[in-house]
C-alpha angles and dihedrals in degrees: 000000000000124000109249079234084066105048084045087058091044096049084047092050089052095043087056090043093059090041098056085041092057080047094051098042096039081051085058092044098049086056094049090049086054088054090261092309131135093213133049126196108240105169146008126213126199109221115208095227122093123296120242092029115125115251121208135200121349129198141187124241105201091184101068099019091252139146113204115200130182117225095193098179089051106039096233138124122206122210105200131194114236096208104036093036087216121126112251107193131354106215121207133182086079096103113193092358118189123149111050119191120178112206100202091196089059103035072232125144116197118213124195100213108195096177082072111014099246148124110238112205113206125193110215092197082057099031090220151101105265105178138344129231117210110226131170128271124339101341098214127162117015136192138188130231098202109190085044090050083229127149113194114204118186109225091200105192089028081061087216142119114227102201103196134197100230085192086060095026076225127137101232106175143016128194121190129209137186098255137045115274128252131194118323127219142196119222109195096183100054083022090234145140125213122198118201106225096197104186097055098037092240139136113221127194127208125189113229093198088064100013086230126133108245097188146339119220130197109242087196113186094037113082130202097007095203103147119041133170134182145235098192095176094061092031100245138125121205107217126203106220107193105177088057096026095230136138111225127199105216119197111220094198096043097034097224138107104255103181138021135192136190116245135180124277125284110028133189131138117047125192140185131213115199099192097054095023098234135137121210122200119189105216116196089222084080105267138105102220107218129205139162131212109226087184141338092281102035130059135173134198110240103180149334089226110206120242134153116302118263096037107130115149129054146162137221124213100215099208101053100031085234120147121207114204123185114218130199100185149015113230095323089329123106126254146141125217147113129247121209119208133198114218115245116212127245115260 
């Protein structure tokens, strides 16, 4: 005859089995309700600027409960609130803006303004632009070192990388490369930070202590790594490649590419969330490439969720799942406006 300790464990056992199986089972409910997608549209915001204008890179300030979202044809930047989902100031003087980088410490955004080759400098206690800084040929993705106050802009035609001091709003280094530059991005784990160079299919690092390049490393198959984002937890990089359409897993310790996928045409932007392990590409064909990172060595392709044609940057709020997706028209019309998704989980 059995304890009464152990019946007790055995009841607990089956009581953690059923549980597991409603998740599992509400998870796959939750993905047949949303048509099999791993993404369902929740909201829609109009946006002031003109309809039909490209818009560029987009970025979430937790602080504040912002997104902050670049209308490069129109030479706006919008400042949205999360909850409300209304735009709270469109603000101009950023032509051609592409690259946007919010420094928390500073209440500061970063443009990178490719009409006139500048770096606009907002104050968000101000909304608006407070000073410019020259740099060289079409400023594009940015990142921020924060315990270096560094800002990194891509000057992508320049191929070069303008490292600026954000306490002085003063460009204090440039480094130069053989290949146009991709996206940058801060590790503040390695504290590092890793520069696409996109014609050369290489991975450069830079040392922000010394604002000197360490090493470069070839990310072969991948082709034309544009977009990257980072997992600095398991030490990988996920890399856009854009003349092969693939998504590539970099490992940061090993220097390889470890895993590739195939995506839709047309990538571009390429972002990680930590809390669902899932990695989003907005693909100009009309289409946001899904994957999910099983673990740090194995990944899957969910889905290529369909969305309008020419939408090619996003951004993810980490604490809510939710993905933000800028749109310029509406099968073949103008328009400008933002769609916000809800993350559906995985069955």
């Amino acid at each position: 005859m059995r304890s009464s300790s152990a019946v007790a464990l055995l009841l607990l056992a089956a009581a953690v089995a059923l549980f597991a199986m409603r998740k599992d089972l509400s998870r796959a409910a939750a993905v047949a309700e949303a048509g099999g997608n791993f993404l369902t549209r929740v909201a829609v915001i109009q946006l002031p600027g003109p309809p039909g204008n490209r818009f560029d890179y987009l970025t979430i300030d937790s602080d504040d409960g912002y997104l902050l979202s670049a209308h490069l044809g129109a030479g706006l930047l919008y400042v949205i609130d999360l909850k409300s989902n209304t735009v709270v100031k469109a603000i101009p003087d950023v032509p051609g803006a592409e690259g946007v980088e919010y420094v928390p410490e500073l209440k500061k955004v970063y443009t990178s303004d490719w009409y006139e080759n500048k770096i606009g400098v907002i104050s968000l206690r101000q909304m608006k632009v407070i000073t410019k800084i020259p740099t060289e040929s079409k400023p594009d993705g940015s990142a921020y070192a924060a315990p270096f106050h560094a800002l990194y802009v891509s000057d992508e035609r320049g191929k070069a990388e303008a490292i600026v001091d954000v306490r002085q709003d003063k460009t204090i280094k440039i480094l130069h490369f053989d290949s146009e530059t991709g996206m940058p991005q801060y590790d503040p784990v390695a504290r590092m930070v890793y520069v696409n160079l996109q014609d050369s299919n290489t991975f450069a690092v830079i040392d922000p202590a010394t604002n000197t390049m360490k090493a470069q490393y070839p990310v072969t198959p991948c082709k034309g790594n544009h977009g990257m984002a980072l997992d600095p937890e398991h030490h990988r990089a996920f890399l856009s490649c854009e003349d092969n359409e693939k998504m590539a897993v970099f490992d940061l310790d090993k220097h390889r590419v470890i895993t590739i996928l195939p995506m839709a045409g047309g990538p571009d932007v390429i972002k990680f969330d930590p809390g669902l392990k899932r990695i989003y590409v907005a693909c100009y064909s009309g289409t946001i490439s899904i994957f999910q990172q099983d673990d740090p060595d194995h990944y899957r392709k969910l889905q290529d969720f369909p969305t309008q044609r020419k939408v090619h940057s996003l951004a993810i709020d980490e604490r809510t799942h939710r993905v933000y997706a800028p749109e310029e028209q509406e099968n073949g019309k103008p328009v400008a406006r933002m769609i916000v998704y809800d993350a559906v989980a995985s069955k």
